[in-house]
C-alpha positions as CSV (number, residue, x, y, z in Angstrom):
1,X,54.6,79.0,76.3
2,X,55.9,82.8,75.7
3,X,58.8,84.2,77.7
4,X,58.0,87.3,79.9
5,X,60.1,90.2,81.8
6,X,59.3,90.3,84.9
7,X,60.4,93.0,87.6
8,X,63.9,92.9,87.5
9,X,64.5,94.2,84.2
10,X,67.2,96.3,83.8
11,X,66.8,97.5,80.0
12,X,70.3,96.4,79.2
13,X,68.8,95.1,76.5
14,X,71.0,92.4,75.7
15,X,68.3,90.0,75.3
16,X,67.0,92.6,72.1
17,X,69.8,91.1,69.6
18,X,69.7,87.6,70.2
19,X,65.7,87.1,69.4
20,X,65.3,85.4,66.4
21,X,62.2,87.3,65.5
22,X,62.6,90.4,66.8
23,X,59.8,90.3,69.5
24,X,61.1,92.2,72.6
25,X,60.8,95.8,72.5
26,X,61.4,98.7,72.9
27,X,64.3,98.0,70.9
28,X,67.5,100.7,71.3
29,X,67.0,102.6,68.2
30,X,62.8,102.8,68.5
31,X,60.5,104.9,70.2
32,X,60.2,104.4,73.4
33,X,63.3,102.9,74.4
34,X,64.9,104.6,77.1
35,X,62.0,105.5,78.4
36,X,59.6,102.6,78.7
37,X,59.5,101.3,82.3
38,X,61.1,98.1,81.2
39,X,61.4,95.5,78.7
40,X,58.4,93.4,76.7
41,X,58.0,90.5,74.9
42,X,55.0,89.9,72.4
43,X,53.2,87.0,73.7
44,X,51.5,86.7,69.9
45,X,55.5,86.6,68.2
46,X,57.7,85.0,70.6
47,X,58.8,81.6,69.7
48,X,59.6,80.6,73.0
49,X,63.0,79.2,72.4
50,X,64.6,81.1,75.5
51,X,67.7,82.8,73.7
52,X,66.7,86.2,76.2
53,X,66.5,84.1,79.6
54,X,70.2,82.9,78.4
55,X,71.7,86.2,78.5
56,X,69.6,88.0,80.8
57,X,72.0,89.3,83.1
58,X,69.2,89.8,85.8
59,X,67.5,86.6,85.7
60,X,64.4,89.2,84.8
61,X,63.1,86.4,82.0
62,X,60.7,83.5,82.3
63,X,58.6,80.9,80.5
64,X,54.8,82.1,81.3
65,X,54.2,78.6,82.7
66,X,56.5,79.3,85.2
67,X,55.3,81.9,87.1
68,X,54.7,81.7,90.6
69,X,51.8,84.5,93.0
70,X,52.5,88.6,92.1
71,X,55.2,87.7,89.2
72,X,51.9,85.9,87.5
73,X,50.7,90.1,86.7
74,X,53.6,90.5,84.5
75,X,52.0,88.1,81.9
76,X,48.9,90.7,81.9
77,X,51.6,93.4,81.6
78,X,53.6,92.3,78.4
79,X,50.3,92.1,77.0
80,X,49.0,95.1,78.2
81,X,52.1,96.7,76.3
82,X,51.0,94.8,73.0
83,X,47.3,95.5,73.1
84,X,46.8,98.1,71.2
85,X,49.1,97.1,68.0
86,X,50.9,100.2,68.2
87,X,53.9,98.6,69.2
88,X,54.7,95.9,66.7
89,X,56.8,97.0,64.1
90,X,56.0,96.0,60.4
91,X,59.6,95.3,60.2
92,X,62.2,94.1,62.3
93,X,64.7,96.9,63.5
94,X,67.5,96.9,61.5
95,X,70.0,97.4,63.9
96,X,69.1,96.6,67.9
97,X,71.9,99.8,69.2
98,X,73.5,102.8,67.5
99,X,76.1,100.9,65.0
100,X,79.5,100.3,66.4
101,X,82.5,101.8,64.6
102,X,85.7,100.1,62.9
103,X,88.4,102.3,63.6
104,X,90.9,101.6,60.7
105,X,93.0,98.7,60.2
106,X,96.7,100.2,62.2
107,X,97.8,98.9,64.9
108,X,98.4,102.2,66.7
109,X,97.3,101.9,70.5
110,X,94.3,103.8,71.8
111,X,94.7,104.8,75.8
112,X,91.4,105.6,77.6
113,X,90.8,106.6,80.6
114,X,87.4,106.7,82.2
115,X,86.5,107.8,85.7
116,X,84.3,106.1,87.6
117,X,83.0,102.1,88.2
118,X,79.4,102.1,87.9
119,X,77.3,100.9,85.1
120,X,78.1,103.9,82.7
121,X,81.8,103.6,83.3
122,X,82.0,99.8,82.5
123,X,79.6,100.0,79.7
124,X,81.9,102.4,78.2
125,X,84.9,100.2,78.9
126,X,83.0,97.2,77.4
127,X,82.3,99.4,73.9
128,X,86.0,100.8,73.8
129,X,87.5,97.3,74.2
130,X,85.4,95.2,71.9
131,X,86.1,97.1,69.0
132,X,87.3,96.1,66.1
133,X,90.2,97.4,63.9
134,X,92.3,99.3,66.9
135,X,93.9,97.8,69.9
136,X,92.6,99.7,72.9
137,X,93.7,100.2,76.6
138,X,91.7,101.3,79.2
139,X,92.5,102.7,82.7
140,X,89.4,102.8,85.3
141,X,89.7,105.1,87.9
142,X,87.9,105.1,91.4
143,X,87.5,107.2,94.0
144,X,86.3,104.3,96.4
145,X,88.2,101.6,97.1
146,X,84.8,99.5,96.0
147,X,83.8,98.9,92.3
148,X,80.4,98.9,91.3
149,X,78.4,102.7,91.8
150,X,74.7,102.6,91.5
151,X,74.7,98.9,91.2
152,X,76.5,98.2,94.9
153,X,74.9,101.8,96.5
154,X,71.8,103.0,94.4
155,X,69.9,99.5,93.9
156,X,67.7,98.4,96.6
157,X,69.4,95.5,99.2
158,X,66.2,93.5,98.5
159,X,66.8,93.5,94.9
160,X,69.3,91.6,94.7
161,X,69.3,89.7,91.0
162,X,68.8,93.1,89.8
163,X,72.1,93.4,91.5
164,X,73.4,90.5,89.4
165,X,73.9,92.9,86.5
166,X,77.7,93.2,88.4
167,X,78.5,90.2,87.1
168,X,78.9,91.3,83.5
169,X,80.8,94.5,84.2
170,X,83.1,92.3,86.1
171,X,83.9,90.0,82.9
172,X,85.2,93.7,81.9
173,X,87.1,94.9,84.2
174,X,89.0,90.9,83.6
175,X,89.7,91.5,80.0
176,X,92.6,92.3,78.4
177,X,93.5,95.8,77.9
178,X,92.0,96.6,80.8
179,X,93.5,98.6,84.0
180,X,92.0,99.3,87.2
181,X,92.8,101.7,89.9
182,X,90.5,101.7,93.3
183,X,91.0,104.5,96.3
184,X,92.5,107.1,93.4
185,X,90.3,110.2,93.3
186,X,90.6,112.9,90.9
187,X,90.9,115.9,92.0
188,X,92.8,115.1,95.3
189,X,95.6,112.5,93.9
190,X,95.6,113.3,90.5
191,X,94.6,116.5,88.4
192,X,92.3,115.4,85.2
193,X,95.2,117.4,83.2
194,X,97.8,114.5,84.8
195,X,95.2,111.9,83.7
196,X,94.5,113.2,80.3
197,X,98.6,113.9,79.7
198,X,99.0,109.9,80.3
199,X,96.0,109.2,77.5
200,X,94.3,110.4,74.6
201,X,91.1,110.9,75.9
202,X,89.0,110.8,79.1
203,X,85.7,109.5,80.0
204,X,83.8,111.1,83.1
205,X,81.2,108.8,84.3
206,X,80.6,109.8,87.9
207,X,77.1,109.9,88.1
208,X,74.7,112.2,89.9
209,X,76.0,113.1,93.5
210,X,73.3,115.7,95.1
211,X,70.0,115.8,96.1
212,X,67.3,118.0,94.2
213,X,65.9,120.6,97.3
214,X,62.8,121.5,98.3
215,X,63.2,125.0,99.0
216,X,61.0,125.7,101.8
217,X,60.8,127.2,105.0
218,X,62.5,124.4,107.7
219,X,64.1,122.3,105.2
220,X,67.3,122.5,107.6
221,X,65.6,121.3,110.3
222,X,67.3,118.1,112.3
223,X,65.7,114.9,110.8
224,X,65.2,116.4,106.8
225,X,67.5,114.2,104.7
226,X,68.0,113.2,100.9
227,X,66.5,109.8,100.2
228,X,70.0,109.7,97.9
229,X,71.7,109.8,101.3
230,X,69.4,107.5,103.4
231,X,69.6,105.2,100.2
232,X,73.6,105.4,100.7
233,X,73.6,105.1,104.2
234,X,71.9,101.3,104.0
235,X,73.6,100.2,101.3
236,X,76.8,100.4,102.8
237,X,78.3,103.8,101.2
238,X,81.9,104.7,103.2
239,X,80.7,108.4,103.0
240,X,77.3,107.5,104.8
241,X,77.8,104.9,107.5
242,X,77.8,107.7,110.2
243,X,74.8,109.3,109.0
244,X,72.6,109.2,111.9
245,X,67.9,109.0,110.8
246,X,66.5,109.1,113.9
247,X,63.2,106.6,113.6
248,X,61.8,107.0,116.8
249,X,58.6,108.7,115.5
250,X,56.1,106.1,114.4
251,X,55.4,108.3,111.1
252,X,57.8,109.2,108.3
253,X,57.6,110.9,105.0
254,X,59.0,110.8,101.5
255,X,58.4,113.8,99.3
256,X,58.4,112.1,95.9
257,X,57.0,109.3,94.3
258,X,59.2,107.8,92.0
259,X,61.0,104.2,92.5
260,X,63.9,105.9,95.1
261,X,60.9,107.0,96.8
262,X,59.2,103.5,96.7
263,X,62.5,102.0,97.9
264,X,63.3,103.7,101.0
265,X,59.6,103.8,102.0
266,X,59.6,99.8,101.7
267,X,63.3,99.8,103.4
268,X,61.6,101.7,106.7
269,X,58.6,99.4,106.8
270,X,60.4,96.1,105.5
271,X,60.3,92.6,107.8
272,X,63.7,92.7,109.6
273,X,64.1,88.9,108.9
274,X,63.9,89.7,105.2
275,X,66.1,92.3,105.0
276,X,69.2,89.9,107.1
277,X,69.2,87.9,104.2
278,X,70.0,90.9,101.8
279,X,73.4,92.9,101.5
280,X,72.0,95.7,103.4
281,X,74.6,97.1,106.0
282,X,75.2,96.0,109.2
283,X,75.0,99.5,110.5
284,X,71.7,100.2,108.8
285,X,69.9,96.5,110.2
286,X,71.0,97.7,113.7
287,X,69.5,101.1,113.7
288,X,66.0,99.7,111.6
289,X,65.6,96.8,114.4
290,X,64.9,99.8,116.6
291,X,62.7,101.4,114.5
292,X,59.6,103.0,115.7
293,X,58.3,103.6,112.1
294,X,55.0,101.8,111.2
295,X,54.0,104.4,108.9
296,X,55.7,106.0,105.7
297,X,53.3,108.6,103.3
298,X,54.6,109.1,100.3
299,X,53.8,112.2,99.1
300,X,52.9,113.5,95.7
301,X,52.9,116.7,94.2
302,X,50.5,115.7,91.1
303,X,47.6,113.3,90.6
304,X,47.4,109.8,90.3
305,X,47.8,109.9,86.5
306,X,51.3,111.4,87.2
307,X,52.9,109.5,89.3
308,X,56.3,108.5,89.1
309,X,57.2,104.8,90.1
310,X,57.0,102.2,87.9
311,X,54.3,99.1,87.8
312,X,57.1,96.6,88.8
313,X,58.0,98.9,91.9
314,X,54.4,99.0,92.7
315,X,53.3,95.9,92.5
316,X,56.4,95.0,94.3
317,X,55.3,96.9,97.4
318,X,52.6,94.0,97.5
319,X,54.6,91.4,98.1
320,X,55.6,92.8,102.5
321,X,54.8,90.7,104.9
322,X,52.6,92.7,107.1
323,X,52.8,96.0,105.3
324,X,49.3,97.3,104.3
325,X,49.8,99.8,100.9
326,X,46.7,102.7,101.1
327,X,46.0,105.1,98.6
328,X,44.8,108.2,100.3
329,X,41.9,109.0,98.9
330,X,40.1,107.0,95.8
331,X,41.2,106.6,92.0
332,X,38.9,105.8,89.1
333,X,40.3,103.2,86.8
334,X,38.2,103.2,83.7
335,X,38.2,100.2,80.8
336,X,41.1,102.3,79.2
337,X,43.1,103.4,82.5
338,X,46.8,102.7,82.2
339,X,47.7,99.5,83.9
340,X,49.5,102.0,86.6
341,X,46.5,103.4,87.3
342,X,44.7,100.4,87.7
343,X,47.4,98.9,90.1
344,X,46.9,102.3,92.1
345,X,42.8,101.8,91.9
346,X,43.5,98.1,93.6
347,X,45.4,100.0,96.5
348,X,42.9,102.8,97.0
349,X,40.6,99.8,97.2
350,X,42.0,98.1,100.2
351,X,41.4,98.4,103.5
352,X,43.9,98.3,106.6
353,X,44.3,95.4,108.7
354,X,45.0,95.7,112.3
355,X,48.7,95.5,113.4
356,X,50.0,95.7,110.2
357,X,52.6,98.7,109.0
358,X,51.7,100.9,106.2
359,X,52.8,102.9,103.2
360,X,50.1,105.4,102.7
361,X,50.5,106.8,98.6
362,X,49.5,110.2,99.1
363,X,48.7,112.8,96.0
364,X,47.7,116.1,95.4
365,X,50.2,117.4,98.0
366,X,52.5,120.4,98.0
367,X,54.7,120.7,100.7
368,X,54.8,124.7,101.8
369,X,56.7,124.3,104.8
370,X,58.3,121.7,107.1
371,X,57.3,122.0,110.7
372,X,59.5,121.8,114.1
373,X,61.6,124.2,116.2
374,X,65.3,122.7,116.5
375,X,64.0,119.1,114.5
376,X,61.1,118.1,112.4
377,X,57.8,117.6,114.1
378,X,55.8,117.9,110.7
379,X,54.9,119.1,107.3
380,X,52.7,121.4,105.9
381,X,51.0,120.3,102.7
382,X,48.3,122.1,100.2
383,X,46.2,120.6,98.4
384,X,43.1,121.3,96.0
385,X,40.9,122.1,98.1
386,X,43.0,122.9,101.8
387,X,45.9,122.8,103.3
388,X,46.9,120.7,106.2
389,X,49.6,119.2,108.6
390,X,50.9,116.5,108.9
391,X,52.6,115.0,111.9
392,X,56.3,113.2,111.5
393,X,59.6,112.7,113.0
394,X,61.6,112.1,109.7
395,X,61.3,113.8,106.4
396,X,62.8,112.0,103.2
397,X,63.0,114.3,100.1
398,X,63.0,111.8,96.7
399,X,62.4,114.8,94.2
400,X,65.7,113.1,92.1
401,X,69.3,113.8,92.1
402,X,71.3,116.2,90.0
403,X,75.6,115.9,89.1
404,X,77.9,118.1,90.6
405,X,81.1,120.0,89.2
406,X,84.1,118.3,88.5
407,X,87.1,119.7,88.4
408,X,88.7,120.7,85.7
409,X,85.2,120.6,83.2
410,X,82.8,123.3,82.5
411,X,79.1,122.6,84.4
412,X,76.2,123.6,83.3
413,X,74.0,124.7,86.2
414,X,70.8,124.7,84.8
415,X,70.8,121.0,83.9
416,X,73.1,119.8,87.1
417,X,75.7,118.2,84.4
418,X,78.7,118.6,82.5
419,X,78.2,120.6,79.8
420,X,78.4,118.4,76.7
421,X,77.0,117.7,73.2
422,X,76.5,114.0,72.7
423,X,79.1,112.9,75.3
424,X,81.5,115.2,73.7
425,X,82.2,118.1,76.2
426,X,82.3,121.7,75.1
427,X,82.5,125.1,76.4
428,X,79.1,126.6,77.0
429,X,79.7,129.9,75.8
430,X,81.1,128.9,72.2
431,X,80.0,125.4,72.2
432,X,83.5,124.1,71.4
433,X,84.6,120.6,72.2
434,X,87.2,120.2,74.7
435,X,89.7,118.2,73.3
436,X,90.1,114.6,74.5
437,X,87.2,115.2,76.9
438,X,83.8,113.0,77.5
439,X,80.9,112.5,79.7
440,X,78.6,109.0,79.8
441,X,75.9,108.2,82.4
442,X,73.8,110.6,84.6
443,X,76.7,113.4,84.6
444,X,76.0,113.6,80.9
445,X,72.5,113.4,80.5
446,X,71.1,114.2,83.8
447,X,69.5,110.6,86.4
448,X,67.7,109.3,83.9
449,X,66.5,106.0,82.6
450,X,67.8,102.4,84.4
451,X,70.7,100.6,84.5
452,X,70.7,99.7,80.7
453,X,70.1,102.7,79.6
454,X,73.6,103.4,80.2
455,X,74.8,101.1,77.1
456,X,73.1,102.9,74.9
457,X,74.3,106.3,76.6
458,X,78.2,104.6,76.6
459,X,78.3,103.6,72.9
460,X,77.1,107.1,72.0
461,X,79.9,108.6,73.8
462,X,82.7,106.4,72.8
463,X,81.2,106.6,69.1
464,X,82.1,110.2,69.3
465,X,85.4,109.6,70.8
466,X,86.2,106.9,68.0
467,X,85.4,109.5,65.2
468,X,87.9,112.1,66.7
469,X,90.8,109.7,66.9
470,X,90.2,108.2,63.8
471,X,90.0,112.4,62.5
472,X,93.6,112.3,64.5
473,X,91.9,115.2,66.6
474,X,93.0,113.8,70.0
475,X,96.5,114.3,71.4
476,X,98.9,111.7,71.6
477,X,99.8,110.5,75.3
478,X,102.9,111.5,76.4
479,X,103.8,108.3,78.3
480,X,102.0,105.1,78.5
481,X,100.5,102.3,81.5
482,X,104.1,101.8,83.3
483,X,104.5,105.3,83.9
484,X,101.0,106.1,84.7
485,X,100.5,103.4,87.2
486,X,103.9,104.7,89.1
487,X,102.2,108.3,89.5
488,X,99.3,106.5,90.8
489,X,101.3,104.4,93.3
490,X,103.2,107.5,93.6
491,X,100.6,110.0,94.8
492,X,98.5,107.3,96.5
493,X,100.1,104.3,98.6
494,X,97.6,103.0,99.4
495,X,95.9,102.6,96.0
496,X,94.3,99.3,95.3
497,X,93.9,97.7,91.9
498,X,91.8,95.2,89.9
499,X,93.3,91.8,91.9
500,X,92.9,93.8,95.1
501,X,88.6,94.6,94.1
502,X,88.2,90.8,93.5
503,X,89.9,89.8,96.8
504,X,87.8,91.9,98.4
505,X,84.5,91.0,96.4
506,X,85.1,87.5,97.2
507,X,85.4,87.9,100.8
508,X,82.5,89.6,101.0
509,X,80.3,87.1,99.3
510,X,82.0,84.5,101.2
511,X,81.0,86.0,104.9
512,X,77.4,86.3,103.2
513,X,76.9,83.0,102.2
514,X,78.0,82.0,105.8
515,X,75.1,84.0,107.1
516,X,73.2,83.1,104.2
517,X,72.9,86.6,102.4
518,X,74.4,87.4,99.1
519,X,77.4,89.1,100.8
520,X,77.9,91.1,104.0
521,X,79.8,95.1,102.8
522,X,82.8,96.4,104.1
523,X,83.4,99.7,104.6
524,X,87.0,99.5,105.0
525,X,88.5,97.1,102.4
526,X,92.0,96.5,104.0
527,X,90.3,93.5,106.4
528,X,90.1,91.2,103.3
529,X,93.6,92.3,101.8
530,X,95.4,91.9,104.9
């Protein structure tokens, strides 16, 4: 009876250290990690004594014996992963993630400050304040006056134990040493210099903001959005909620085909009664129970063999009620096709059924130009052998994000991040380090990778910042907490902090479970404070 991942891996890769016998991988530290699609255990190793399911913080692990219709594939899959030999290491890995560093034996105090709630950000808190050897503080700073980034507005609303990964960055933000300040932005309240003067060093971690861009004729045409902002709009982003997508049309299309792409197609075609019992917003359920959309193509640019969701995200498109999922066109799947492309081949395969709603995968398509006078009324597309039109009322571009500048650090334009070696950040012209100054997540390394993939990005960062203090290259505050948190309070009111998050977090959850859904969003906090 071997454990097996299933969709909802998040490559945290807690589970990694706690195998007795070193069977899940890609292990932090080997090839592949970071990159693999998710998590796998080998069947032939495993010793089934359920140490990963314990700690999985995204219920993604599960005896085989216990797996119930499409999650049955993933036992195929983990052994898919394993067939070939390749990937079982002669020996175990000696070490799971990067090694953490001891930072001398003083009891000097180390004041952080990192910017930004989401997975990067807490990941980074949780490395700064379970080391040994120092006595840290931290101060989180964000914008919002909601914890959570990606995880509360990036992840899917149907989703939702992949979701449950908040539940370990909320042990953080509850331990000591920890500080939290909600509805503070920098930039407007605060200048990073007033942050930095009240710490030795601060962490950016805001993520990736913008939309990549097509770049063709029409693209500012009425009804052409980012799937980043359709994807915040229904997951309840403050910024978003007045965003209006017009679904009228009975057609829509996502340029893209990577797992963004794959949610916000599924999200337009979806069974309303499934989507009430998620945590997508209100706003968003009233506008998709008048949807006209029975049709979402997602488009593209490459062949089969390139494209970009995952297995789990395809397989998961399977699982609608009344959603037909087309290839367009066919897809050979020989004896030694990737299991992808086999899971395409079965699509291509199938054949419509009447009534249903589709999500047609479409390949081999270039978009030259979006049709449509004052709105969209269609895209042109080229292909390898013509070029055609295609008829739609909305146009989704999932082509991925990219950061944007923050104030006060140098950007580099090319890559849409802060400019930065290793999570250290540097001028780009003399390659420098900035003093004090660091970068985790997507704003360092571009939107790459899952959720866990930010650990491994964290621990790099704050290993760099631990080897500069303990050089005594970073400058000493020059006050501590007390003082900072009266600027704060100072510059903004209405700032909320760590007691004020949970408040609202349990109000939330407690008007979901009334309506049976994992919480129902706020977009105004002060409701559950009051």
């Amino acid at each position: 009876m071997p454990y097996v991942v299933t969709q909802n891996c998040c490559n945290d890769a807690a589970c990694v250290p706690v195998c007795p016998v070193g069977c899940i991988h890609p292990a932090p530290g080997e090839p592949g990690y970071a990159t693999a699609e998710m998590l796998y255990i080998d069947p032939d190793t495993c010793i089934d004594c359920g140490a990963c399911a314990d700690v999985c913080p995204v219920e993604a692990i599960s005896p085989d014996d216990s797996l119930e219709g499409a999650d049955l594939r993933y036992i195929d899959i983990n052994a898919d992963f394993y067939a070939c030999g390749a990937h079982r290491p002669t020996t175990l890995p000696l070490a799971v993630l990067p090694p953490k560093v001891t930072v001398g034996t003083d009891a000097s105090v180390l004041r952080v400050a990192i910017i930004g709630s989401g997975p990067s950000a807490c990941y980074a808190a949780e490395e700064l304040l379970s080391r040994r050897g120092v006595r840290v503080e931290v101060t989180m700073i964000e914008r919002l006056p909601f914890a959570g980034g990606l995880v509360r507005y990036g992840v899917a609303p149907d989703h939702s134990k992949t979701k449950g990964v908040d539940k370990t960055f909320a042990r953080t933000i509850r331990r000591s040493g920890m500080t939290f300040f909600l509805d503070v932005e920098v930039g407007r309240d605060l200048s990073l210099d007033e942050v930095a003067a009240h710490h030795h060093a601060v962490i950016v971690a805001t993520g990736a903001t913008e939309d990549r861009r097509l770049n063709v004729e029409g693209e500012a045409l009425a009804g052409v959005h980012g799937a980043r902002e359709f994807v915040a709009w229904y997951n309840g982003h403050p910024d978003y909620s007045d965003v209006a997508f017009d679904l009228s049309d009975e057609r829509a299309v996502v340029v893209g085909n990577g797992n963004v792409a794959l949610d916000v197609a599924r999200v337009l075609v979806a069974d309303l009664d499934h989507l009430r019992r998620t945590d997508i917003a209100d706003h968003a359920l009233d506008v998709l129970s008048g949807s006209a959309v029975r049709e979402v193509v997602v488009l593209g640019r490459r062949g089969v063999e390139a494209a970009a969701g995952t297995v789990p995200e395809l397989l998961g498109l399977a699982s609608l009620s009344g959603v037909d999922v087309l290839v367009d066109g066919d897809v050979a799947a020989s004896a030694d096709a990737t299991y992808k492309t086999r899971v395409l081949a079965e699509y291509a395969a199938a054949r419509p059924t009447a009534g249903n709603r589709r999500i047609i995968l479409r390949f081999n398509s270039v978009p030259e130009r979006i049709l449509g006078e004052s709105r969209v009324a269609g895209i042109r597309l080229s292909g390898p052998e013509a070029v055609t039109d295609l008829d739609c009322g909305l146009i989704l571009r999932s082509i991925g994000y990219r950061g944007s500048p923050f104030p006060g650090l140098p950007f580099d334009e090319v890559r849409g991040t802060v400019a930065n070696v290793d999570g250290r950040v540097v001028e780009p012209e003399s390659g420098s380090a900035v003093v004090g100054r660091y970068v985790t997540g997507w704003i360092k390394r571009g939107p790459s990778g899952v959720i866990g993939t930010n650990r491994v990005c964290a621990r790099q960062t704050v290993a760099a910042l631990f080897d500069d203090f303990a050089a005594g290259s970073l400058s000493d505050p020059a006050s501590g907490a007390e003082r900072f948190a009266q600027l704060v309070t100072e510059r903004r009111p209405s700032a909320m902090t760590a007691d004020d998050w949970f408040t609202v977090d349990r109000h939330e959850r407690t008007v979901g479970r009334a309506q049976g859904r994992p919480r129902v969003k706020l977009l105004n906090p002060r409701p559950a404070l009051a």
